[in-house]
C-alpha positions as CSV (number, residue, x, y, z in Angstrom):
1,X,0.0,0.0,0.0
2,X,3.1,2.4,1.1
3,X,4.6,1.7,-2.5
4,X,1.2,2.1,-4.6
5,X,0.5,5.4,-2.3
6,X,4.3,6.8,-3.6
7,X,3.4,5.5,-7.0
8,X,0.4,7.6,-6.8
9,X,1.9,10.5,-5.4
10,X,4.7,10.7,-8.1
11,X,2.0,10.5,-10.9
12,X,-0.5,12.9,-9.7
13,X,1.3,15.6,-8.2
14,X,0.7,19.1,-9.9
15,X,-0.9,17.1,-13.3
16,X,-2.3,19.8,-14.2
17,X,0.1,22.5,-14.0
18,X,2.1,21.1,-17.2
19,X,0.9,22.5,-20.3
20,X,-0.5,19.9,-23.1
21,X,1.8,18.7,-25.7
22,X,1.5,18.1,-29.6
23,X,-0.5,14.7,-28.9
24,X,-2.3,15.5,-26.0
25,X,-3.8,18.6,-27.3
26,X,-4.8,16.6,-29.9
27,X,-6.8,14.2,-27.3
28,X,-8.0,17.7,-25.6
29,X,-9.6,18.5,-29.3
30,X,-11.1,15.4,-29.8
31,X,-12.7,14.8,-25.7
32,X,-14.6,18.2,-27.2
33,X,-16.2,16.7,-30.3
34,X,-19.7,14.7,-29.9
35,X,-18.9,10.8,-29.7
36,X,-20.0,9.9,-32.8
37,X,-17.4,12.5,-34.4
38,X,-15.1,11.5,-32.0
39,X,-14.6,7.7,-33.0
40,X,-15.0,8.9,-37.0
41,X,-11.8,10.8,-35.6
42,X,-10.1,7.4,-34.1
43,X,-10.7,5.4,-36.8
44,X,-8.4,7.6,-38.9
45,X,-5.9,7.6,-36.5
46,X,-3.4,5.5,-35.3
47,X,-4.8,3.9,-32.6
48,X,-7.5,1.6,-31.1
49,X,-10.2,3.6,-29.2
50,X,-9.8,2.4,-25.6
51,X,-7.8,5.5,-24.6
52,X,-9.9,8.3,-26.3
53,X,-13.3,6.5,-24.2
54,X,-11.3,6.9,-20.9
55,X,-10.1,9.9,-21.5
56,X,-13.7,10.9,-22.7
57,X,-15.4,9.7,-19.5
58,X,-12.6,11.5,-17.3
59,X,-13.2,14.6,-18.7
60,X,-17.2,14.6,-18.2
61,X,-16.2,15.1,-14.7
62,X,-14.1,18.4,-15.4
63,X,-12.8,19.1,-18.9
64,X,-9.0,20.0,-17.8
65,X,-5.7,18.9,-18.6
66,X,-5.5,17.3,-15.3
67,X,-8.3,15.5,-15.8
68,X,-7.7,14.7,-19.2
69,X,-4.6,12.8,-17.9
70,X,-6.1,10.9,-14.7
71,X,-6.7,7.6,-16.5
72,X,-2.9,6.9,-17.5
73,X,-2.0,8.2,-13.8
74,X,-4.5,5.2,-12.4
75,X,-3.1,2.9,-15.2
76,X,0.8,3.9,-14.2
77,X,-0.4,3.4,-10.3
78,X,-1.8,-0.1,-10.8
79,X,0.9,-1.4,-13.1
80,X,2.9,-1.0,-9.7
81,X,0.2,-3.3,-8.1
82,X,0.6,-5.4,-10.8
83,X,4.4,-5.5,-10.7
84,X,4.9,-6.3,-7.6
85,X,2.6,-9.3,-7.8
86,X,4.4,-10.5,-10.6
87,X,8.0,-10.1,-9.1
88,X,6.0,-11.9,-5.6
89,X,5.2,-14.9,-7.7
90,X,8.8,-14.4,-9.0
91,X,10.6,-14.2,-6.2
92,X,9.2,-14.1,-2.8
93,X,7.9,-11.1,-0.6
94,X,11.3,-9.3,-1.4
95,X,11.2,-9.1,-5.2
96,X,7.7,-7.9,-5.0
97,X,8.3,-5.4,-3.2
98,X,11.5,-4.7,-5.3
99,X,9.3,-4.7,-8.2
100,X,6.9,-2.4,-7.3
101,X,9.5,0.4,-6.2
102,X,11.2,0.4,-9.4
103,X,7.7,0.3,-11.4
104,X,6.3,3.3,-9.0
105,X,9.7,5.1,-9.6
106,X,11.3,4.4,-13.2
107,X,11.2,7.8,-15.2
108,X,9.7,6.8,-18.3
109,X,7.4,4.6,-16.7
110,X,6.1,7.9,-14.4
111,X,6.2,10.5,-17.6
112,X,4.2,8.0,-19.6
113,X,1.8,7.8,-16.8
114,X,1.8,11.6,-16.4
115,X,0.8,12.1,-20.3
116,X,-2.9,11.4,-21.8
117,X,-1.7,9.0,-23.9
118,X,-2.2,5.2,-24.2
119,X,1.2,3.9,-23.2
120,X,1.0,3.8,-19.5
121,X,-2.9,2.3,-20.2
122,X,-0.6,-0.3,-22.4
123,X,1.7,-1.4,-20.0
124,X,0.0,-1.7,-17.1
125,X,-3.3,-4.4,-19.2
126,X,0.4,-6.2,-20.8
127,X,1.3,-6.3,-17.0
128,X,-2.2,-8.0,-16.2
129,X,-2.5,-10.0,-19.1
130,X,0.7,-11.7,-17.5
131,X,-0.8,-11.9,-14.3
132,X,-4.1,-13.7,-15.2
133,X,-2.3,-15.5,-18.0
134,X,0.3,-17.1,-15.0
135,X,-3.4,-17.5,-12.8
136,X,-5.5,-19.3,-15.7
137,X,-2.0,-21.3,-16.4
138,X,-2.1,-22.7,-12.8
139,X,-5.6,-23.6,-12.9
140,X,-7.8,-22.8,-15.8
141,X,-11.0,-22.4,-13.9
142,X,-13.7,-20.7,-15.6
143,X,-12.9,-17.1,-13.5
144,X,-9.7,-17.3,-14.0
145,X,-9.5,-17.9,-18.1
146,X,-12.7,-15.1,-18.4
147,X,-10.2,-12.6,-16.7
148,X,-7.3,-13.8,-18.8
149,X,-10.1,-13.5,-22.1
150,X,-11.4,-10.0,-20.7
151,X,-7.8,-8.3,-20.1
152,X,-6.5,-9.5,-23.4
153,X,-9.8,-7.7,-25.2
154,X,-8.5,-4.3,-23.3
155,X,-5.4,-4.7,-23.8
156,X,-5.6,-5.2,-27.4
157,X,-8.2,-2.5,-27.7
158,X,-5.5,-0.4,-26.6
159,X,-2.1,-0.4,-28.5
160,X,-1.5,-2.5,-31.7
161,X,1.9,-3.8,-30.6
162,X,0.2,-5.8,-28.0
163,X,-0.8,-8.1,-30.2
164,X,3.1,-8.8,-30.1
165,X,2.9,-9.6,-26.5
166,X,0.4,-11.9,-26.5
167,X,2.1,-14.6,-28.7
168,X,5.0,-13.9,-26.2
169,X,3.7,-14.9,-23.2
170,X,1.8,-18.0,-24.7
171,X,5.3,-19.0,-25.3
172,X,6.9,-17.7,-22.1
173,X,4.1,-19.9,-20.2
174,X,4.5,-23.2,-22.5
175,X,8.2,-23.2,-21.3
176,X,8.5,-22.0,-18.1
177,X,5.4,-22.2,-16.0
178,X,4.9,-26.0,-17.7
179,X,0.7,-26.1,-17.8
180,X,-1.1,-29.1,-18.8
181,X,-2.4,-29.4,-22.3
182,X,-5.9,-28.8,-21.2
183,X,-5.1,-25.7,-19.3
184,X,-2.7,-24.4,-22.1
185,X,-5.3,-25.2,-24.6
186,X,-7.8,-23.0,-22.7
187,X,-5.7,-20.4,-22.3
188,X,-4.7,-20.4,-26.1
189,X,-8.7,-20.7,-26.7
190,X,-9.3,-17.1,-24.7
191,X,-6.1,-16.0,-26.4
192,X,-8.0,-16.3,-30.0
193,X,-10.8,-15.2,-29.2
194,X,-10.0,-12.2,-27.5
195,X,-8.3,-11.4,-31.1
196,X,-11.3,-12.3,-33.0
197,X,-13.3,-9.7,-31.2
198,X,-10.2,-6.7,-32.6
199,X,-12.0,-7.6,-35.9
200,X,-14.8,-5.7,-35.9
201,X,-12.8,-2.8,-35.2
202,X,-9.6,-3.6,-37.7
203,X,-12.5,-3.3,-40.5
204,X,-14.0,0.0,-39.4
205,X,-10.3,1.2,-38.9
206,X,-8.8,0.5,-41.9
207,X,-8.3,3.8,-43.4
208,X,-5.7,3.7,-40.5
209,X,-3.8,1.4,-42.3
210,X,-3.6,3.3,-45.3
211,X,-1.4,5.8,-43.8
212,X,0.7,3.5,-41.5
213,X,3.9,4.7,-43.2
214,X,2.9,8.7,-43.1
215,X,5.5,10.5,-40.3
């Protein structure tokens, strides 16, 4: 709780008192369109839509720059949560708690969670994806593989490259973590159809894709 709470602190103090950058701005323009113009917006961008809705419902509450960033600085605090449950399962009480200071204190890790952008939102689902994946691998009760199913969907919803991660851990797990065929096939099952469901949105998006190369 000490470490989250500092994690916290770092991210959140005086949010508001930076002015927006080039991209930000950009999310700052967009949170003031209707919704409808909004995602006609996203789906010529670059990126899923997960971000823009949290940032969208953030700044309902008060349209400010602070505000505008409060999802990635709850995204950078849990990925410390997160951390330090990995580096428990890792290593003991001691690397947990290892983990979690350098996740609550890395500089990247805090600017990215300081900026309304989807990169702290990114890391911290890749960080749970692990966490559930390691969970479902263990013992692929239905809970356990719906979380796995549900924080692959967000994660992927989020940043593009994920989809690089989640082949990753499937392998990481196979090798290391040694589950049994029926858990890994479960596990692979949620895996596939968390991607099926990116579909939808990969077709509506796809003037994105004509521009991938653009600077």
């Amino acid at each position: 709780l000490l470490v989250s709470g500092i994690g916290l602190l770092i991210r959140g103090l005086f949010l508001g008192l930076t002015p927006l950058w080039t991209d930000e701005a950009f999310m700052g323009v967009l949170m003031r369109r209707p919704l409808g113009a909004m995602i006609d917006v996203v789906h010529n961008d670059n990126h899923p839509p997960l971000q823009y809705l949290l940032d969208r419902l953030a700044t309902l509450l008060r349209d400010s720059p602070d505000a505008l960033r409060l999802p990635s600085v709850l995204a950078g605090t849990a990925s410390v949560v997160l951390a330090a449950a990995l580096g428990r399962r890792l290593g003991g009480d001691r690397a947990g708690i290892t983990a979690g200071l350098l996740t609550a204190a890395m500089p990247l890790l805090v600017l990215w969670s300081r900026d309304a952008r989807m990169y702290s939102l990114a890391i911290c689902l890749v960080l749970a994806m692990a966490l559930t994946l390691w969970r479902a691998a263990e013992s692929a009760t239905r809970g356990r593989i719906a979380a796995y199913f549900v924080v692959t969907i967000f994660a992927l919803y989020t940043h593009y490259l994920v989809a690089l991660a989640v082949p990753a851990q499937l392998a990481a797990a196979w090798l290391f973590l040694r589950p049994s065929r029926s858990n890994m096939a479960k596990v692979l099952a949620a895996a596939a159809a968390a991607g099926i469901t990116l579909v939808p949105w990969l077709l509506y998006a796809a003037p994105q894709f004509r521009h991938a190369g653009d600077p």
